[in-house]
N, C-alpha and C positions, 0 to 999 in steps of 0.2 A: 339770481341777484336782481332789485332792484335800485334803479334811480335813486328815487325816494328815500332808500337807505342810506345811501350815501348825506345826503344833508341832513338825516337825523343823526347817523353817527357823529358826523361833525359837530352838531349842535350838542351833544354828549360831552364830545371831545372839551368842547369851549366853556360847558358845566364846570366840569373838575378844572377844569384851569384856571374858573373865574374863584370856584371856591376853595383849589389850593392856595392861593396869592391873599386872599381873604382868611384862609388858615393861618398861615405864616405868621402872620402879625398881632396871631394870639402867643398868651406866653406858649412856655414850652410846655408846663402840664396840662395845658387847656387842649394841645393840640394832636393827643392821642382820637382819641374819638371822631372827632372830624377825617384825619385822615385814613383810618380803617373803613369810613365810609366811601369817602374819594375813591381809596385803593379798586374797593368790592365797585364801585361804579365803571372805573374806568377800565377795570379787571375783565367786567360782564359784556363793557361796551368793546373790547377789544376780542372774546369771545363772538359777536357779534360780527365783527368784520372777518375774522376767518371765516367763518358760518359763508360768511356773503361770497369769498373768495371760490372760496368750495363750491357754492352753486354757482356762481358765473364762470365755472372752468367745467360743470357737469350741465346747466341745463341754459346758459348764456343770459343775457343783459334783458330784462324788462325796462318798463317805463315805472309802474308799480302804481299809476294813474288808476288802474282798475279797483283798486282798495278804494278810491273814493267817489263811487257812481252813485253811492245811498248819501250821499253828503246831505245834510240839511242845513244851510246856514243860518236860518232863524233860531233852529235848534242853539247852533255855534254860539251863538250872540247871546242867547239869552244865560247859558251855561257861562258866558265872558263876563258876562253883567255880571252876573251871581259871583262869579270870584272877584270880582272887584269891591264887589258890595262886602263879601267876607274880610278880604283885606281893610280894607276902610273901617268896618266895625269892632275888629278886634282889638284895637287899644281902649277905644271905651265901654265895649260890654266884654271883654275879656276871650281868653284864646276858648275855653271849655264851652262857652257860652256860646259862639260866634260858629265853633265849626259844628257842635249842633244844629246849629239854625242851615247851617251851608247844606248839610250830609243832608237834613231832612228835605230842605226844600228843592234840591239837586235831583234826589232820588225819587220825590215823588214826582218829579219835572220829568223824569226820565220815567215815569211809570214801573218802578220797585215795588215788589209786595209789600207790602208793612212789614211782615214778621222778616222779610231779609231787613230792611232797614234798620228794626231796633235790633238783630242780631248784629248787623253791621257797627251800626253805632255802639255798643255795648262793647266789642273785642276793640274797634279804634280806640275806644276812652279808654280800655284797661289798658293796654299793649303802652298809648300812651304817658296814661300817669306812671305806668311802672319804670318803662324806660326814662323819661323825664323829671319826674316828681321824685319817685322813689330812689332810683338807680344814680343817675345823672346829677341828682340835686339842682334840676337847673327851672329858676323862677320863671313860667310860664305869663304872659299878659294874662291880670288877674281884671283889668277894665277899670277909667277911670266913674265911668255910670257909678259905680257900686262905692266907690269912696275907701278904697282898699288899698 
């Protein structure tokens, strides 16, 4: 088990809490879906701390510091920029538009082949519009750039 664990699970824990409470206060048929998602997060995240228990009763407590010896924090920052930049730009060029721009310039930031990328991109916009568009019926930021 490590350290480390422990304040991610937490910050899991504090997830589903923030977004059951934020659930709640939709109607009632709005609030299937959300909470099957909650469930399977908090379900995994508690998966997760058995996992943990089990190795710090077979192979004892680390720090879990050693995961971050390759850290680059330029890297960090610049990858922080970029999702701030995504957030900020999705109300006026739109969600499809915006995480396009995100996934390409992300993955070529991080040195991605091309062909994983358009394959990447290709399965998140479908997986996407189906689950949201199609399935969901739920109106995605269409941007107001485009006058839509």
């Amino acid at each position: 088990m490590k350290k480390s664990d422990i304040g991610v699970c937490t910050v899991m824990y504090g997830i589903c809490a923030f977004f059951l409470y934020m659930t709640l206060q939709l109607p009632k048929s709005a609030q299937i879906y959300p909470l099957c998602v909650i469930s399977l997060l908090a379900g995994l995240t508690t998966l997760h701390v058995i996992n943990m228990i089990i190795g710090a009763v077979r192979e004892g407590i680390t720090d879990g510091l050693e995961n971050f010896k390759d850290f680059i924090p330029s890297q960090f920052s610049i990858i922080l920029v970029m999702i701030l930049l995504y957030i900020a730009s999705m109300p006026y060029i739109g969600f499809y538009v915006s995480s396009v721009l995100f996934m390409t310039a992300s993955l070529i930031f991080l040195r991605v082949k091309i062909w994983q990328i358009v394959m990447s991109e290709a399965v998140i916009f479908l997986l996407v519009y189906c689950a949201f568009t199609l399935f969901l019926e739920v109106r995605l930021p269409s941007g107001t750039l485009w006058g839509i």
